[in-house]
BAFI-479130 format. One record per residue: residue number from 0; residue in three letters; y, x, z of N, C-alpha, C in turn. Coordinates in Angstrom, 3 decimals. Layout:
BAFI-479130
n res ny nx nz cay cax caz cy cx cz
NUM ALA Y X Z Y X Z Y X Z
...
This chain:
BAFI-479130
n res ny nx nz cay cax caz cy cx cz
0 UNK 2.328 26.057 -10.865 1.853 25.308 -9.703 1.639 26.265 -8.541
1 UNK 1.815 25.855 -7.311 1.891 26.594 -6.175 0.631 26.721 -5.981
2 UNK -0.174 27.966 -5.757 -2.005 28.056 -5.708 -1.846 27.691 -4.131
3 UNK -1.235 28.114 -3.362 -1.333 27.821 -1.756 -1.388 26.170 -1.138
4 UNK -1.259 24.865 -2.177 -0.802 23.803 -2.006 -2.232 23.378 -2.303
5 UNK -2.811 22.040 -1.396 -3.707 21.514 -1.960 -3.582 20.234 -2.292
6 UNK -5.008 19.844 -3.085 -4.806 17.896 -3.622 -4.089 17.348 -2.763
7 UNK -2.854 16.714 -3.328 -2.246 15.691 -2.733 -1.150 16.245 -2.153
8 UNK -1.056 17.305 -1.857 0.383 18.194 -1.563 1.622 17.806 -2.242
9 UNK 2.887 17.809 -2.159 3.702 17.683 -2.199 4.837 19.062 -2.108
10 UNK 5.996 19.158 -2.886 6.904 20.218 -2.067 7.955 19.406 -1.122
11 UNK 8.086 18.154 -2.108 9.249 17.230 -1.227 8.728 16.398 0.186
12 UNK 7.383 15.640 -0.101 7.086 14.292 0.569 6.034 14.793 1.065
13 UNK 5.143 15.866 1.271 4.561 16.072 2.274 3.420 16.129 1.388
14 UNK 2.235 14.999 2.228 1.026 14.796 1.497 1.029 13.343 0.871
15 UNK 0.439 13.302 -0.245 0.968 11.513 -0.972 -0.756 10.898 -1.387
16 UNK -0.880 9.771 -1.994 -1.920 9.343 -1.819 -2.003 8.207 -3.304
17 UNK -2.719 7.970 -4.055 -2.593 6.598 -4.623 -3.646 6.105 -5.151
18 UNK -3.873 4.695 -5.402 -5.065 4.069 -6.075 -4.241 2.943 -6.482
19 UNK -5.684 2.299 -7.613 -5.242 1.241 -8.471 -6.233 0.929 -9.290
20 UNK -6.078 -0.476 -9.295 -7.237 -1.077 -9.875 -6.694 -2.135 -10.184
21 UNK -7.474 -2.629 -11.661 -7.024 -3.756 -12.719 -8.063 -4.797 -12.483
22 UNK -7.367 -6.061 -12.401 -8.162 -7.525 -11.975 -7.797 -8.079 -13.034
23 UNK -8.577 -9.080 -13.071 -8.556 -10.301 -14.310 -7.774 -11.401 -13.772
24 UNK -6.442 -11.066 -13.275 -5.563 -12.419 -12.672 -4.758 -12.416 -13.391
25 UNK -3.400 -12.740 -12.990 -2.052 -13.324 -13.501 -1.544 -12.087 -12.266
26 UNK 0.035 -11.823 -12.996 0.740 -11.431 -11.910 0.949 -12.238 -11.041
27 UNK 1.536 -13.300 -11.278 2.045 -14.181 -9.819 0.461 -14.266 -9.042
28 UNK -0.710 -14.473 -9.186 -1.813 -14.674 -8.522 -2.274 -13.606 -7.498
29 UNK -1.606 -12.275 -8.121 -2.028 -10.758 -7.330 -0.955 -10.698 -6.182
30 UNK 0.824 -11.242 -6.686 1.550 -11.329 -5.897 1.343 -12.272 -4.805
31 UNK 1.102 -13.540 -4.906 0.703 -14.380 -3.994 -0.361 -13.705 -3.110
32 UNK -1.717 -13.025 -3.385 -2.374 -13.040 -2.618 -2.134 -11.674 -1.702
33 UNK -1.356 -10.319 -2.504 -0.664 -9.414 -1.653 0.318 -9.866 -0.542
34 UNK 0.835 -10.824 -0.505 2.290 -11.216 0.384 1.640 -12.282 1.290
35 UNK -0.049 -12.726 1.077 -0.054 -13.707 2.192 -0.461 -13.521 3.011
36 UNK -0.990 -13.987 3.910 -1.284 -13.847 5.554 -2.613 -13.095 5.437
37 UNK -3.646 -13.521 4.676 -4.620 -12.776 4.522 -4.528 -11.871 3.489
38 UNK -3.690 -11.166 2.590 -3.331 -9.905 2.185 -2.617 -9.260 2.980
39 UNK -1.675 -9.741 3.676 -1.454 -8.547 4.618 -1.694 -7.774 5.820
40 UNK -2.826 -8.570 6.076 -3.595 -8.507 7.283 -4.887 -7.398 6.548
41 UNK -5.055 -7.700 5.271 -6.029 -6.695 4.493 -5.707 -5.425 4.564
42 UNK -4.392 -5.168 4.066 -4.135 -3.946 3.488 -2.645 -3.643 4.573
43 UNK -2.137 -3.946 5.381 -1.478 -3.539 6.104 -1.829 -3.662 7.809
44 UNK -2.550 -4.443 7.785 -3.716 -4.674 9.263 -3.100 -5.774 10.105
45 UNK -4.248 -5.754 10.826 -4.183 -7.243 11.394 -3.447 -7.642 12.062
46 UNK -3.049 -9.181 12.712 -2.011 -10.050 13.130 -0.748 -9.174 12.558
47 UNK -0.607 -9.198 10.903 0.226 -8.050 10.627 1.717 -9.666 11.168
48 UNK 2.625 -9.298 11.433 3.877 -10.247 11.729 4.728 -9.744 11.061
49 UNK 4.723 -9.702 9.287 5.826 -9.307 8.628 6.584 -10.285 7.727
50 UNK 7.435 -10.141 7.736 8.460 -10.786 7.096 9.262 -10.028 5.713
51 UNK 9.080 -10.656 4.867 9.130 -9.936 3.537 11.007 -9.943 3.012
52 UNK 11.504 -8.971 3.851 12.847 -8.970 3.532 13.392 -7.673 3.784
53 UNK 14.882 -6.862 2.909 14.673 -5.398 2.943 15.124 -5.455 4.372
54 UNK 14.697 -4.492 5.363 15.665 -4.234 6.579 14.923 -5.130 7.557
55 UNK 13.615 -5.750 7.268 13.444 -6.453 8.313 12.027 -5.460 8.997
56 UNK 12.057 -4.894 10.237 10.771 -4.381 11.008 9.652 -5.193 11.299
57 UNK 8.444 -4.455 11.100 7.297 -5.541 11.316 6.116 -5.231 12.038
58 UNK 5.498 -5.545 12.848 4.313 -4.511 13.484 2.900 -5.389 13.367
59 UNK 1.508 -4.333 12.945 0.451 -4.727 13.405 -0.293 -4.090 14.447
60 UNK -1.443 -4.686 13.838 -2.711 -4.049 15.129 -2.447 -2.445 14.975
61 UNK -2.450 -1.841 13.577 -2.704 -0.581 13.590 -1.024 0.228 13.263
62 UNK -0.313 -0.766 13.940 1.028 0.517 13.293 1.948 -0.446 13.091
63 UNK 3.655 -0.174 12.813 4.460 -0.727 12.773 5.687 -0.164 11.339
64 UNK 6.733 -0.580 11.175 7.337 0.081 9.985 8.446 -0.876 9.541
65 UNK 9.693 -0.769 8.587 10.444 -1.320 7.858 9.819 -1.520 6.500
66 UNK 10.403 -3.277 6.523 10.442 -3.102 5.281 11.896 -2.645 4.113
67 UNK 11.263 -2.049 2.996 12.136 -1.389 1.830 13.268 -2.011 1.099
68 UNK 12.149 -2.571 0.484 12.315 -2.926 -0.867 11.601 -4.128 -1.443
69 UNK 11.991 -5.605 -1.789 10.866 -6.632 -1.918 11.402 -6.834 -3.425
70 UNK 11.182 -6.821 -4.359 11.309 -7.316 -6.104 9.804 -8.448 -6.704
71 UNK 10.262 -9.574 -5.999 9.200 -10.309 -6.119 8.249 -9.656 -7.875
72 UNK 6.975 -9.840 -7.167 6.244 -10.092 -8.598 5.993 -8.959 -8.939
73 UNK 6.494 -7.820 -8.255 6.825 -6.498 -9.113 6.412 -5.548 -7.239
74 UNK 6.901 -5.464 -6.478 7.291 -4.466 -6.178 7.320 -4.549 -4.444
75 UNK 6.709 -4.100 -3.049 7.281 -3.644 -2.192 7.536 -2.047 -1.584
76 UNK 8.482 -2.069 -1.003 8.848 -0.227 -0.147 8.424 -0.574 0.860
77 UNK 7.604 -0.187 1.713 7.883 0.323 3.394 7.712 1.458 4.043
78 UNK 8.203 1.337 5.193 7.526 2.519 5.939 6.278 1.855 6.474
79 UNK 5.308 3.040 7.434 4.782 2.524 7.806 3.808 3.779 8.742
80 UNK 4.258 3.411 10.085 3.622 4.732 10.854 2.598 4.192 11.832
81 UNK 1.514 4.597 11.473 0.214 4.158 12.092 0.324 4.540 13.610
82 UNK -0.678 3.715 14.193 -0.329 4.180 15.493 -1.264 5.620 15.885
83 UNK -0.778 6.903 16.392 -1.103 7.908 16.547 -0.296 9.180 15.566
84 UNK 0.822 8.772 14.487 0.805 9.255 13.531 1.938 9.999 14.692
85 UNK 2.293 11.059 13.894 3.709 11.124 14.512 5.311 11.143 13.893
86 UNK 5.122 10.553 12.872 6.347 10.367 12.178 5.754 8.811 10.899
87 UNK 6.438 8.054 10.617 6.669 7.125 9.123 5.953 7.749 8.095
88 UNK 5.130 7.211 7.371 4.532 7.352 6.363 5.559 6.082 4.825
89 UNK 5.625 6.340 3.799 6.171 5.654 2.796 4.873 4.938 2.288
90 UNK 5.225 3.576 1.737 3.600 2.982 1.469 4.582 2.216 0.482
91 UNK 4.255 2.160 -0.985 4.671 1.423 -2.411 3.645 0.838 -2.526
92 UNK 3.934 -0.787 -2.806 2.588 -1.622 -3.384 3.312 -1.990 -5.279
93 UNK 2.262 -2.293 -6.260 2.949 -2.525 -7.545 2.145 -3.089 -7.899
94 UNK 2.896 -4.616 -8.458 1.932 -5.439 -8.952 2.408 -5.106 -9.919
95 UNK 1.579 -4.737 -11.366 1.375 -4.592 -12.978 0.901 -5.655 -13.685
96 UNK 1.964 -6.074 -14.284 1.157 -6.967 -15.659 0.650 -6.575 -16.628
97 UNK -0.427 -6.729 -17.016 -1.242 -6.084 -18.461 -1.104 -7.239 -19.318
98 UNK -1.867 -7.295 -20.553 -2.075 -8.314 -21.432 -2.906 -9.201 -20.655
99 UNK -3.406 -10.290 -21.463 -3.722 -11.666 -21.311 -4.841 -11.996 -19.797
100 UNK -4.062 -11.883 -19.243 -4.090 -12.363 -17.606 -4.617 -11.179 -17.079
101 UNK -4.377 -9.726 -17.231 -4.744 -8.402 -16.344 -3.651 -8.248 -15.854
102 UNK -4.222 -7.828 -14.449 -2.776 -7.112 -13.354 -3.248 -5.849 -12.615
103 UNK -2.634 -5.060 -12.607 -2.741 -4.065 -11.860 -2.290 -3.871 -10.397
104 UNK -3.510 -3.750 -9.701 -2.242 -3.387 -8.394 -2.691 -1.913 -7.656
105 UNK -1.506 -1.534 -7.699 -1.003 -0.012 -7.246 -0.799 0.263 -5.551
106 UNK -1.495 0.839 -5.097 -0.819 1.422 -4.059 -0.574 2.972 -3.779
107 UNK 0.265 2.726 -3.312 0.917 4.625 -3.372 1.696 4.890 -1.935
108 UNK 1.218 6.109 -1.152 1.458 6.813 -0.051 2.022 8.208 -0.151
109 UNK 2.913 7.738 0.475 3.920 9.659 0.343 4.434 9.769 2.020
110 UNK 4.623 10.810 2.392 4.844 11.531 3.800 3.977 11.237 4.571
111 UNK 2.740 12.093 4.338 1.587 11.652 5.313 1.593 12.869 5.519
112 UNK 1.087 13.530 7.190 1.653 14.384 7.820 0.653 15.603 7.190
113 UNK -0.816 15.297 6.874 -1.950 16.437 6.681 -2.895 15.800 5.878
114 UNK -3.768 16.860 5.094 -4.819 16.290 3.767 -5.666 15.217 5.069
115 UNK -5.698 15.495 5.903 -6.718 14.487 6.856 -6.252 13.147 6.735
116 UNK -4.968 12.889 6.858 -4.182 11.743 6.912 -4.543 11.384 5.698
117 UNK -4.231 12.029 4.519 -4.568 11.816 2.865 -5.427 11.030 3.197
118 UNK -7.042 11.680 3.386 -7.883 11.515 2.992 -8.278 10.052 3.793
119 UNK -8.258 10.232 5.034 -8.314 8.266 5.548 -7.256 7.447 4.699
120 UNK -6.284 7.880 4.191 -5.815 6.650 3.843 -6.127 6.208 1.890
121 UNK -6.457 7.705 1.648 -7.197 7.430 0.622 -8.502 6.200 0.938
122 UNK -9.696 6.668 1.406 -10.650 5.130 1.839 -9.954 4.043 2.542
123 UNK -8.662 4.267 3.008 -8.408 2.650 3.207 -8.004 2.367 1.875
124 UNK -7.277 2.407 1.562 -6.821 2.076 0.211 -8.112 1.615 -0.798
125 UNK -8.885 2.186 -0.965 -9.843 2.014 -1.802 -10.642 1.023 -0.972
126 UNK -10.970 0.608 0.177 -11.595 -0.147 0.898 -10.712 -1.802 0.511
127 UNK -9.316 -1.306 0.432 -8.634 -2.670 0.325 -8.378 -2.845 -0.912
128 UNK -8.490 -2.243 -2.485 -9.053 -3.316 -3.534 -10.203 -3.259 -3.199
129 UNK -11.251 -3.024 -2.914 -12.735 -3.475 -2.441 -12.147 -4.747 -2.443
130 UNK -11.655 -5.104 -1.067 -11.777 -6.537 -0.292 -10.925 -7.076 -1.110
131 UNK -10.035 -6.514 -1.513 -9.137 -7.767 -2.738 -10.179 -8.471 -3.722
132 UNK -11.123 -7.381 -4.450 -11.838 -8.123 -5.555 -12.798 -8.862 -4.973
133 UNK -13.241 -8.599 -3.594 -14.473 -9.812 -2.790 -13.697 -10.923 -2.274
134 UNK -12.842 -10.828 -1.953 -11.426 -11.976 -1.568 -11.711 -13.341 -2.514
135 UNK -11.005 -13.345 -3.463 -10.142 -14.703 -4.130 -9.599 -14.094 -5.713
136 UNK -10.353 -13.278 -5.969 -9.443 -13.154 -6.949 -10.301 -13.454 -8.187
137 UNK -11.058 -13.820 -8.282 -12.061 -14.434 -9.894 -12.775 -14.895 -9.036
């Protein structure tokens, strides 16, 4: 391991980021509430105007980006470059099915420019399963 590299370092993608937390839903229930108007306004920010298709651009209050990759039930890619950033950040969401109605949902951040960047988007992230589990979900 490189001693000069710190948490969250990268050699390829820069600085990366992830959290995840297991709910007592259904997959389709975690997917539905990630892809709707008030999940994506949660965790991608407000009056987010996205459209869930690969190749389609989308902008909110706090930033704008492509989307990836959509595998219903399972899976989105985007970019996603906050406003002030100075380059695209990569943002993976993963809905996980566990056994008898557990789901996991994943989020994961790669090309974030500095551990500073890490580290805010580490507490957003963790702020937004917060609000997922105060939301709708049990």
């Amino acid at each position: 391991m490189d001693k000069n590299r710190v948490v969250g370092q990268t050699k390829s993608v820069g600085f990366q980021v992830g959290v995840r937390r297991t709910f007592p839903i259904s997959q389709e229930r975690a997917w539905e509430f990630i892809t709707s108007e008030e999940g994506l306004n949660l965790w991608l920010g407000e009056d987010a105007n996205v459209i869930l298709q690969s190749g389609q651009n989308y902008s909110t209050k706090t930033g704008t980006g492509e989307i990836r990759i959509v595998k219903p039930l399972q899976q989105l890619r985007l970019t996603w470059q906050k406003e002030g950033w100075e380059k695209p950040s990569t943002v993976q969401v993963r809905i996980i099915a566990k056994v008898s109605d557990k789901t996991t949902i994943s989020f994961h951040q790669e090309n974030l420019s500095n551990q500073n960047a890490r580290e805010e988007m580490k507490v957003h992230w963790e702020t937004v399963l917060e609000g997922i589990k105060e939301r709708c979900l049990f």
